[in-house]
N, CA, C and O atoms as a GROMACS GRO file, in nm:
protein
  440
    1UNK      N    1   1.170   2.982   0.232
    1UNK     CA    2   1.195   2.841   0.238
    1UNK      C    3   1.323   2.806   0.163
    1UNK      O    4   1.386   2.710   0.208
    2UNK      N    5   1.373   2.870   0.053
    2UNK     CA    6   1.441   2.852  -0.024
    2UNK      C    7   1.621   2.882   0.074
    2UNK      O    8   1.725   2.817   0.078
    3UNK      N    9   1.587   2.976   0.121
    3UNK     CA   10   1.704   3.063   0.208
    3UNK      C   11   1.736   2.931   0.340
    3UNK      O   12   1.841   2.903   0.397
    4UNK      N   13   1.597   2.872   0.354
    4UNK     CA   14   1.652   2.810   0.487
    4UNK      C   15   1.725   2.653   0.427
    4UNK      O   16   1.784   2.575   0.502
    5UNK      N   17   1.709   2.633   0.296
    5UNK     CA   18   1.747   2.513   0.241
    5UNK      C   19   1.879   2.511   0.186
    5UNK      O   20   1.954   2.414   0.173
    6UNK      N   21   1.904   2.672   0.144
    6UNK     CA   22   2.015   2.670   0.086
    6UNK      C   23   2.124   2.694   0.238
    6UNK      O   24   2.245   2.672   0.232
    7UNK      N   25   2.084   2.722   0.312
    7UNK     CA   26   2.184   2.738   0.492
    7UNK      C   27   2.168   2.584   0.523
    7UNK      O   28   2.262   2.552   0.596
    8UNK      N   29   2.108   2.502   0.503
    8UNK     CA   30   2.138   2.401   0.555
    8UNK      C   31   2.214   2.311   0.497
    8UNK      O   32   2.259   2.222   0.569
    9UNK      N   33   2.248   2.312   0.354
    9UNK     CA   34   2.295   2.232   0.246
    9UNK      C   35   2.448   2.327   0.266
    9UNK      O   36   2.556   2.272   0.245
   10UNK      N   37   2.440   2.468   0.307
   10UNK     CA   38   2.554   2.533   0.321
   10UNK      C   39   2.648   2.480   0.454
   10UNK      O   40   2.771   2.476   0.448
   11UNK      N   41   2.564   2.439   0.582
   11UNK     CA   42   2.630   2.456   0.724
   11UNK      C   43   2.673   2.290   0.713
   11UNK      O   44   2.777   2.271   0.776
   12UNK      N   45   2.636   2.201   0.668
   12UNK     CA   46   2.646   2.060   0.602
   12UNK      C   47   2.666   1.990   0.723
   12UNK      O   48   2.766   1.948   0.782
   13UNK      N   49   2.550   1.988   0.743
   13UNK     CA   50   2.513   1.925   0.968
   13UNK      C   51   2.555   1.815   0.947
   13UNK      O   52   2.556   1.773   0.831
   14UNK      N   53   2.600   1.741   1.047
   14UNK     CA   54   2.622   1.617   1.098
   14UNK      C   55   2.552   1.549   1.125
   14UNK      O   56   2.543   1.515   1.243
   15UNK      N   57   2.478   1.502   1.038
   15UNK     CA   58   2.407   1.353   1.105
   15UNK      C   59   2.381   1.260   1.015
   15UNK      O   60   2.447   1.298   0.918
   16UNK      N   61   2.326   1.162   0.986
   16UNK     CA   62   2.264   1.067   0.935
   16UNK      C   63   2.108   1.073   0.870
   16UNK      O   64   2.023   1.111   0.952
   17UNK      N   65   2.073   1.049   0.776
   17UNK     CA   66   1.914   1.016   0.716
   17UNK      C   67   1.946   0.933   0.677
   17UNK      O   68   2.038   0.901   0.603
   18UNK      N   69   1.825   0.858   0.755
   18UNK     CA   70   1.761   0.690   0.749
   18UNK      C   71   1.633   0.713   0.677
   18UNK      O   72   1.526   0.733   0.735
   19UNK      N   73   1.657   0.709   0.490
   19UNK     CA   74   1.610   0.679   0.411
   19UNK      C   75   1.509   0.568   0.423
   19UNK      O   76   1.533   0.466   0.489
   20UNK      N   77   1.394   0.590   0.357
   20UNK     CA   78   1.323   0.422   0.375
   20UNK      C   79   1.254   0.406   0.221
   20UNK      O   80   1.241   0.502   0.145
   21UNK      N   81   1.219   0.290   0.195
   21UNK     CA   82   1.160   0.292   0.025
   21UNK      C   83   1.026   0.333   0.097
   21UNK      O   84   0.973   0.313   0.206
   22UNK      N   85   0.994   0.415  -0.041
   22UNK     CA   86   0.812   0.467   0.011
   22UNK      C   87   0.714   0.363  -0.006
   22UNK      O   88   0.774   0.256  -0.012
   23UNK      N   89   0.609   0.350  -0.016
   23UNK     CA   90   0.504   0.227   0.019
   23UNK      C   91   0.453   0.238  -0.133
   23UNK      O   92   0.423   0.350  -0.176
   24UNK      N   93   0.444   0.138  -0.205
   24UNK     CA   94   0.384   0.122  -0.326
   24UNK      C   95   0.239   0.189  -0.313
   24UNK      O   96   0.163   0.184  -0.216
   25UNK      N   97   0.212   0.281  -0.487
   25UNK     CA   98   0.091   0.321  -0.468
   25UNK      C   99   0.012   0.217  -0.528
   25UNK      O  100   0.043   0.151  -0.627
   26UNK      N  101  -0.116   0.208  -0.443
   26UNK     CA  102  -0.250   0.083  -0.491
   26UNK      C  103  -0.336   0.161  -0.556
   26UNK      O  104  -0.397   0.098  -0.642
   27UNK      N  105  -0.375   0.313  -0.545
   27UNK     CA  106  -0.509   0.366  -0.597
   27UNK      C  107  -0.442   0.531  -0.575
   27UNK      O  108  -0.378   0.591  -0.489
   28UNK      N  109  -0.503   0.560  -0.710
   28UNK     CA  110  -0.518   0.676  -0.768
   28UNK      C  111  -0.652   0.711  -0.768
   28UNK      O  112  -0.744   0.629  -0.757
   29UNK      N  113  -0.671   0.875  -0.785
   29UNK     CA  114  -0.802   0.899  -0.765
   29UNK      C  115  -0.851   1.064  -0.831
   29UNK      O  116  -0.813   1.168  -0.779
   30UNK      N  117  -0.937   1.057  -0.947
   30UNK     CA  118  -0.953   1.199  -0.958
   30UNK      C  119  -1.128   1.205  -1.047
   30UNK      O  120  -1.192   1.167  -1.145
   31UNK      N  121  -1.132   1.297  -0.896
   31UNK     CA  122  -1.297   1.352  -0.918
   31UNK      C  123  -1.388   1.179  -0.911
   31UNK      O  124  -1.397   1.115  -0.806
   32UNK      N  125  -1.442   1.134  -1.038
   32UNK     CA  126  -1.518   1.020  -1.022
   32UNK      C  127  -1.485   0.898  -1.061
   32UNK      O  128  -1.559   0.801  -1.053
   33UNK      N  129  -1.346   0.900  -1.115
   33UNK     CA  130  -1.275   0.772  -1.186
   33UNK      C  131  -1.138   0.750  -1.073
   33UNK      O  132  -1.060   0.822  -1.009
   34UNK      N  133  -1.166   0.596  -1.095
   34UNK     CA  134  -1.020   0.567  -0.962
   34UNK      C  135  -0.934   0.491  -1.078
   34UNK      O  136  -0.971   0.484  -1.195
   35UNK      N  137  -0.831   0.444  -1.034
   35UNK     CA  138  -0.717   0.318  -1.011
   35UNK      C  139  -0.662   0.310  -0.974
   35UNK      O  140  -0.570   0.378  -0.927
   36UNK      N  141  -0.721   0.134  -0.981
   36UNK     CA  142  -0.622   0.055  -0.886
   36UNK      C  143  -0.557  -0.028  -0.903
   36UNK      O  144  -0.611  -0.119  -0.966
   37UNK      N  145  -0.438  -0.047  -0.871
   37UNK     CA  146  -0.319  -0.148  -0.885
   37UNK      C  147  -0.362  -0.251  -0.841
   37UNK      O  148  -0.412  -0.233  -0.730
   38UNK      N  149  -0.367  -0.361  -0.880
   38UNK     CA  150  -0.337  -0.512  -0.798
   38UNK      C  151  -0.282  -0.593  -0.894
   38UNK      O  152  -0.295  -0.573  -1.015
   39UNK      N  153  -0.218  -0.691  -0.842
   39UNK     CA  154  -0.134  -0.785  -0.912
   39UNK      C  155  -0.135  -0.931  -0.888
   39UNK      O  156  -0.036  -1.003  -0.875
   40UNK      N  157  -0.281  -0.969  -0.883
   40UNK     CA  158  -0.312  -1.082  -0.804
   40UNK      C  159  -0.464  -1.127  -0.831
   40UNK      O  160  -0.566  -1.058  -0.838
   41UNK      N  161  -0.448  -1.250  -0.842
   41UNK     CA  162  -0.641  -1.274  -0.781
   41UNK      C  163  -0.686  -1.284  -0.711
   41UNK      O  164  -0.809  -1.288  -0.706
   42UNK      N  165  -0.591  -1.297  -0.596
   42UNK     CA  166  -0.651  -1.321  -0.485
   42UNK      C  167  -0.678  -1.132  -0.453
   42UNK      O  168  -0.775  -1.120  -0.378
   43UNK      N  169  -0.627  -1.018  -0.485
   43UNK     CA  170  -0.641  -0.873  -0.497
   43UNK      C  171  -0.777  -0.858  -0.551
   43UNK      O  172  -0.868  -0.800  -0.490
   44UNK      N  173  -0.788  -0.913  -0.670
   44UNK     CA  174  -0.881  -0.895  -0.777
   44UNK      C  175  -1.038  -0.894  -0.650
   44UNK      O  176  -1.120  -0.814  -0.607
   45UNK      N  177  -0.997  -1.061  -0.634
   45UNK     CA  178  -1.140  -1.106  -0.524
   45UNK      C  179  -1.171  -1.003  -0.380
   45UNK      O  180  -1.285  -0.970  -0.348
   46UNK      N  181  -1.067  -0.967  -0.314
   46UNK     CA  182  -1.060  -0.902  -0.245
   46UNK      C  183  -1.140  -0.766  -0.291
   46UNK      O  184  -1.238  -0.721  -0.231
   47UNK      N  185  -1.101  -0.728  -0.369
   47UNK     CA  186  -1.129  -0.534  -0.446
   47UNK      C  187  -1.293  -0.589  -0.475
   47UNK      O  188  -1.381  -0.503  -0.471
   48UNK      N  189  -1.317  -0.680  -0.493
   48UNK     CA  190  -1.451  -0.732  -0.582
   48UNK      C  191  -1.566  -0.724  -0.428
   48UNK      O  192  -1.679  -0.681  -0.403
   49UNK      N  193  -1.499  -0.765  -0.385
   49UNK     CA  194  -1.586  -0.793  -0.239
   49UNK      C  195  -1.604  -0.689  -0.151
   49UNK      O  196  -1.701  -0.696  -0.076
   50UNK      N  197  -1.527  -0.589  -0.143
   50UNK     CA  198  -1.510  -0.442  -0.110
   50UNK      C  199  -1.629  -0.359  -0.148
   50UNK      O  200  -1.713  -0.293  -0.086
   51UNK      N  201  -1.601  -0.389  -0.278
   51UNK     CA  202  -1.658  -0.305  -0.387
   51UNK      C  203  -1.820  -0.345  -0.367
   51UNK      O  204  -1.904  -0.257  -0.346
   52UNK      N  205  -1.854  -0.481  -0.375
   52UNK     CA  206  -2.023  -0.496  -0.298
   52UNK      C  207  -1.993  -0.476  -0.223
   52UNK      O  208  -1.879  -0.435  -0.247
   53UNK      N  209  -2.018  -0.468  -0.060
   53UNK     CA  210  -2.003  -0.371   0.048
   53UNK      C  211  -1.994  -0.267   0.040
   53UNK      O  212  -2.024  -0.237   0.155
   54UNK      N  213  -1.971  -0.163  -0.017
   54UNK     CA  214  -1.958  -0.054  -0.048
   54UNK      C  215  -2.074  -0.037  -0.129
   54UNK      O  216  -2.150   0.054  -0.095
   55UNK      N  217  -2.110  -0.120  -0.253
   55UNK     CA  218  -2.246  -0.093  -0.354
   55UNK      C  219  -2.339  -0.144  -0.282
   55UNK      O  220  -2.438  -0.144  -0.356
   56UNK      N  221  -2.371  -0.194  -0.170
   56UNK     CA  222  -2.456  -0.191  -0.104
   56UNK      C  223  -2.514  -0.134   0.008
   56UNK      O  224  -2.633  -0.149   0.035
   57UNK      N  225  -2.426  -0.061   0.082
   57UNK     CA  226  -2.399   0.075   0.198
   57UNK      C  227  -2.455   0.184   0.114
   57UNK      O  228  -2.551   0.242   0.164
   58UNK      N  229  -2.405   0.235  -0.032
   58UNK     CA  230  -2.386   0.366  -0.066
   58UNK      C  231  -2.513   0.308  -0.176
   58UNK      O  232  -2.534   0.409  -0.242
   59UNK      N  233  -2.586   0.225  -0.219
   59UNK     CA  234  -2.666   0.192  -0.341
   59UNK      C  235  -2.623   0.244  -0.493
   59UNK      O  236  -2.684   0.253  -0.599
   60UNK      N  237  -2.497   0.273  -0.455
   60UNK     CA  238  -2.432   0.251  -0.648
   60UNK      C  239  -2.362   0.186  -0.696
   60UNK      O  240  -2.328   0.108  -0.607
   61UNK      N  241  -2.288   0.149  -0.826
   61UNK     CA  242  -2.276   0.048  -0.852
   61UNK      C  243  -2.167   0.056  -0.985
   61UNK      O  244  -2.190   0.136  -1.076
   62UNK      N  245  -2.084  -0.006  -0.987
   62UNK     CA  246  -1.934   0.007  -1.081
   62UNK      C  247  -1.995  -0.044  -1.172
   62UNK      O  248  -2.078  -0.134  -1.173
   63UNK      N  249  -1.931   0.043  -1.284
   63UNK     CA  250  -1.983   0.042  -1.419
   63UNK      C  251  -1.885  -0.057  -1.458
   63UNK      O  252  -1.785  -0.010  -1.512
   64UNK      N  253  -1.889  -0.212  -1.440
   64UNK     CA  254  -1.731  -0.284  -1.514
   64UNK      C  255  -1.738  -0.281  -1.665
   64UNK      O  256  -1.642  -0.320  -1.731
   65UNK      N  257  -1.864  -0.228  -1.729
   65UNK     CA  258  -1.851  -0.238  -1.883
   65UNK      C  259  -1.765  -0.101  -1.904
   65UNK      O  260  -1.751  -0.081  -2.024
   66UNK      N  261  -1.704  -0.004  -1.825
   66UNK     CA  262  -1.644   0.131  -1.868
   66UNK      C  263  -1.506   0.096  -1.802
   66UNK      O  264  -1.404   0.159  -1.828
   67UNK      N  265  -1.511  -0.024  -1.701
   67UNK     CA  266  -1.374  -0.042  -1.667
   67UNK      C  267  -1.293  -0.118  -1.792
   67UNK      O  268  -1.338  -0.181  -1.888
   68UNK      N  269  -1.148  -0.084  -1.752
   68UNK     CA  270  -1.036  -0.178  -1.862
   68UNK      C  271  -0.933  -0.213  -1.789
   68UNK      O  272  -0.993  -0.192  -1.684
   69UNK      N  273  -0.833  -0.248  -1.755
   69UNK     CA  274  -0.741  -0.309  -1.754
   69UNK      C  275  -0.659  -0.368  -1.827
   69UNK      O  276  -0.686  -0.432  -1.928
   70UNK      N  277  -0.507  -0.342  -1.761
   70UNK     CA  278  -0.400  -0.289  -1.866
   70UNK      C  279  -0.274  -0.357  -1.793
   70UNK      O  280  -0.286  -0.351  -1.670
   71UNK      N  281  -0.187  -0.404  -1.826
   71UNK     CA  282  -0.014  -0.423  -1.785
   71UNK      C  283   0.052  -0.296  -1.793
   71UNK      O  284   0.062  -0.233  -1.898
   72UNK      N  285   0.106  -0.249  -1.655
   72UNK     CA  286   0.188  -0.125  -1.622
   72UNK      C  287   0.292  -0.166  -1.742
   72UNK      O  288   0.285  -0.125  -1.857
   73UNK      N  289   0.382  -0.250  -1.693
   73UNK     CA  290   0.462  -0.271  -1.758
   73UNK      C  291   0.485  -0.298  -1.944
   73UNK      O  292   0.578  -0.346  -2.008
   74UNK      N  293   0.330  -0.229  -1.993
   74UNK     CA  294   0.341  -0.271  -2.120
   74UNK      C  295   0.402  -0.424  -2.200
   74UNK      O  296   0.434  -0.527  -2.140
   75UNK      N  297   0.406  -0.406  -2.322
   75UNK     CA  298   0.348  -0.537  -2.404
   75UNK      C  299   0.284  -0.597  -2.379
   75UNK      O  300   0.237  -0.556  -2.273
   76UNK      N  301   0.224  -0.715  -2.418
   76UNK     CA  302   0.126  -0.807  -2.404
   76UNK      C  303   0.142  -0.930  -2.351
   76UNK      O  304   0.088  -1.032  -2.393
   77UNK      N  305   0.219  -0.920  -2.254
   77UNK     CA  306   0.243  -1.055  -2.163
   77UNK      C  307   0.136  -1.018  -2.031
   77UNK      O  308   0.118  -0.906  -1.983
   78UNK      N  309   0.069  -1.147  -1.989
   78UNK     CA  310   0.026  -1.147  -1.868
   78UNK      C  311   0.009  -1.243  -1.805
   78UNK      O  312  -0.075  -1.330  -1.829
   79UNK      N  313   0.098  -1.240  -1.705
   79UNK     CA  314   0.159  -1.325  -1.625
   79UNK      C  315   0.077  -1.412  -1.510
   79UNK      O  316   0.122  -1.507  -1.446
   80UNK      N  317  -0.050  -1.357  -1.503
   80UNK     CA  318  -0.140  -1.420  -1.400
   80UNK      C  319  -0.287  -1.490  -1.499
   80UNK      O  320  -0.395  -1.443  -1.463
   81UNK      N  321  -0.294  -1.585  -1.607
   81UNK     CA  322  -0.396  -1.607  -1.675
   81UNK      C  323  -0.537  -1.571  -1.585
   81UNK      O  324  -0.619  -1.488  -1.627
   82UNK      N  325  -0.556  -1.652  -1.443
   82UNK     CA  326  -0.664  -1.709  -1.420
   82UNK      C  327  -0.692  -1.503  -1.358
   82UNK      O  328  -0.807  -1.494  -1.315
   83UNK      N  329  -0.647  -1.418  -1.352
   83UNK     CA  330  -0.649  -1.278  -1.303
   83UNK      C  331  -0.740  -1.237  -1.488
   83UNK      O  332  -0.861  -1.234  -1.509
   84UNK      N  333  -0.643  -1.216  -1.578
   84UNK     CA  334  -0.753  -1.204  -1.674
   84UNK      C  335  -0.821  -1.276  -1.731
   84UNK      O  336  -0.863  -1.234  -1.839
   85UNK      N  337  -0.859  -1.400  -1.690
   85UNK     CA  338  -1.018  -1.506  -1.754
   85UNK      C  339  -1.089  -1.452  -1.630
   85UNK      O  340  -1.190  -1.401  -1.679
   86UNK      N  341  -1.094  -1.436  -1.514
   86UNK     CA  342  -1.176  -1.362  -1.395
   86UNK      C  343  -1.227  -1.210  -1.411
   86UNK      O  344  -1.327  -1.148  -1.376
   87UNK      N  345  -1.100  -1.177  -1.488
   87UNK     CA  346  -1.195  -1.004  -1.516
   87UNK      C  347  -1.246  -0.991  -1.663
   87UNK      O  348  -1.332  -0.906  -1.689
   88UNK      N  349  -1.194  -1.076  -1.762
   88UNK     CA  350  -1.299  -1.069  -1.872
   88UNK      C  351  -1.396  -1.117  -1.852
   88UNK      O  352  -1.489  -1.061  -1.909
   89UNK      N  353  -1.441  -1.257  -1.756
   89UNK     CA  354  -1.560  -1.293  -1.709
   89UNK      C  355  -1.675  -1.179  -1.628
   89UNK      O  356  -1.797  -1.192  -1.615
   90UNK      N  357  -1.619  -1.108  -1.598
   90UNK     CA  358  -1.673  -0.973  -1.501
   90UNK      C  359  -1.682  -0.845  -1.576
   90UNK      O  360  -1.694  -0.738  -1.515
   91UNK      N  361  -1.676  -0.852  -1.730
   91UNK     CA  362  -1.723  -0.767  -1.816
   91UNK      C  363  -1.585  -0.651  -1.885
   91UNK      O  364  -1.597  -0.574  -1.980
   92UNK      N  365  -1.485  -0.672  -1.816
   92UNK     CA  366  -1.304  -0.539  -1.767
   92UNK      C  367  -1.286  -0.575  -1.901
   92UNK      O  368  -1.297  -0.692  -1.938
   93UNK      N  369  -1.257  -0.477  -1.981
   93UNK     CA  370  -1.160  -0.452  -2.151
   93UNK      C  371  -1.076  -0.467  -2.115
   93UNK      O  372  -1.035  -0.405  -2.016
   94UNK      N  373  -0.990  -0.580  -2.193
   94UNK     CA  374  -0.831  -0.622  -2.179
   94UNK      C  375  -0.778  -0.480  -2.275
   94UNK      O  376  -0.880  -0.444  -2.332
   95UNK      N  377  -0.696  -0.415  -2.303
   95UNK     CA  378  -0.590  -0.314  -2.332
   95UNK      C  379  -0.438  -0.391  -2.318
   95UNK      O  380  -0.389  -0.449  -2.221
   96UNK      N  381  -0.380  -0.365  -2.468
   96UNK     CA  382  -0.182  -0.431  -2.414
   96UNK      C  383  -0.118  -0.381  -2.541
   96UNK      O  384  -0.203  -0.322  -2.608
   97UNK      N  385  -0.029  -0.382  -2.586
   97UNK     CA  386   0.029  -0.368  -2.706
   97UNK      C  387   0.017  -0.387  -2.826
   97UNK      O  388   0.076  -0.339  -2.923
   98UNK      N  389  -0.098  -0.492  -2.813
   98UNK     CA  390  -0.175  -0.552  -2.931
   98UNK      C  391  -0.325  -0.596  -2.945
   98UNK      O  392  -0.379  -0.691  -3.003
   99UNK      N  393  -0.382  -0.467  -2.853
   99UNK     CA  394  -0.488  -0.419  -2.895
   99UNK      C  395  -0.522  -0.356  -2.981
   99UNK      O  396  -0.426  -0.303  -3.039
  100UNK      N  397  -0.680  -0.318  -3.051
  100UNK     CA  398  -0.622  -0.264  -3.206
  100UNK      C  399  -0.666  -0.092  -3.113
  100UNK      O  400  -0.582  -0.005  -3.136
  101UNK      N  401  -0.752  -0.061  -3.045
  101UNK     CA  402  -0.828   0.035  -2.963
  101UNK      C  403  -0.714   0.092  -2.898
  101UNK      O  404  -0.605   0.035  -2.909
  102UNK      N  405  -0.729   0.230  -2.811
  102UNK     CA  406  -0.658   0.315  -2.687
  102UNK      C  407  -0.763   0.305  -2.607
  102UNK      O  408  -0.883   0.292  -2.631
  103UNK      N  409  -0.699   0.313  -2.505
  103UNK     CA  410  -0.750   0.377  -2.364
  103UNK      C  411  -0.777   0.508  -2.360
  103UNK      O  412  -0.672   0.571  -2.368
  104UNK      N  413  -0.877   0.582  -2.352
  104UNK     CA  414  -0.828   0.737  -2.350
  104UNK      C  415  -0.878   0.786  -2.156
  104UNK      O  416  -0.976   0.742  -2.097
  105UNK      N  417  -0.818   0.844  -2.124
  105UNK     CA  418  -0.824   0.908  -1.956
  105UNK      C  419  -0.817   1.061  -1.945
  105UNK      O  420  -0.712   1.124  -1.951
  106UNK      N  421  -0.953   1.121  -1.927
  106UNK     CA  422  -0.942   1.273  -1.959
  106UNK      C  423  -0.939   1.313  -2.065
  106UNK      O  424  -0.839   1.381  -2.087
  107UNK      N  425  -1.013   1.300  -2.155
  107UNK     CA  426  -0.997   1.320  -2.292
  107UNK      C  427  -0.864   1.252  -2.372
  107UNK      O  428  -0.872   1.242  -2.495
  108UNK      N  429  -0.735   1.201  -2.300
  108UNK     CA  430  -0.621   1.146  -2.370
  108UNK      C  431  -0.587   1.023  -2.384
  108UNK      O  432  -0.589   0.936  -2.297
  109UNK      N  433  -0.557   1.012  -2.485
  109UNK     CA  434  -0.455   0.888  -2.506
  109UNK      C  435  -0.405   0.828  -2.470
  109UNK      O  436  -0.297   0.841  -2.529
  110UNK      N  437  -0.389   0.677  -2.337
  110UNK     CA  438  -0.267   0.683  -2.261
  110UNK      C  439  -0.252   0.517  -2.301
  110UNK      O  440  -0.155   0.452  -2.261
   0.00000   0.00000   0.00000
C-alpha cells in the first residue's frame, strides 16, 4: 500500500479533489457507555424521547443519576440556560471548570 502511494504522489496525476467538510460527530460509543453531542433543547427533548422508545421496546432504562454533562469547549460558560435547568431537572451532573469533582471515563480523568 505504501509503494502504491508513494507512485502516485510520485506520477503527480492530473486532476482535481473535491474536498468536502466531514459531517459533525453526534455519538460516540464504547462497549456500554455512549456520547452524545447536542447543543440544543430542542436536541435534548428529541434524545429524551428516543431514549423512551427505545426503554420501552428493549425494557431498560438510562441511568441519568451516572449521566453528566459537560461544555466541549471548556470553562464555565453555558450558553443555552433553559438546556441545563432541563437536564439538572432530569437528574445529569453539571461538570465545567469550576466544579470542585472530575469526570473520570475508563478509569481516567478527563
Amino acid at each position: 500500500m505504501k509503494s502504491l502511494a508513494v507512485a502516485v504522489l510520485a506520477s503527480r496525476p492530473n486532476f482535481d479533489l473535491q474536498l468536502t467538510a466531514p459531517r459533525p460527530v453526534k455519538l460516540l460509543t464504547y462497549v456500554d457507555d455512549i456520547h452524545i453531542f447536542i447543543d440544543s433543547k430542542e436536541e435534548f427533548l428529541e434524545l429524551q424521547g428516543r431514549l423512551k422508545l427505545y426503554n420501552g421496546a428493549s425494557n431498560s432504562q438510562v441511568t441519568y443519576s451516572k449521566s453528566v454533562e459537560f461544555p466541549l469547549a471548556g470553562g464555565s460558560t453555558f450558553n443555552n440556560r433553559g438546556l441545563k435547568e432541563l437536564n439538572s431537572h432530569n437528574g445529569l451532573r453539571w461538570f465545567d471548570s469550576q466544579s470542585l469533582g472530575y469526570i473520570k471515563y475508563l478509569g481516567y480523568p478527563i
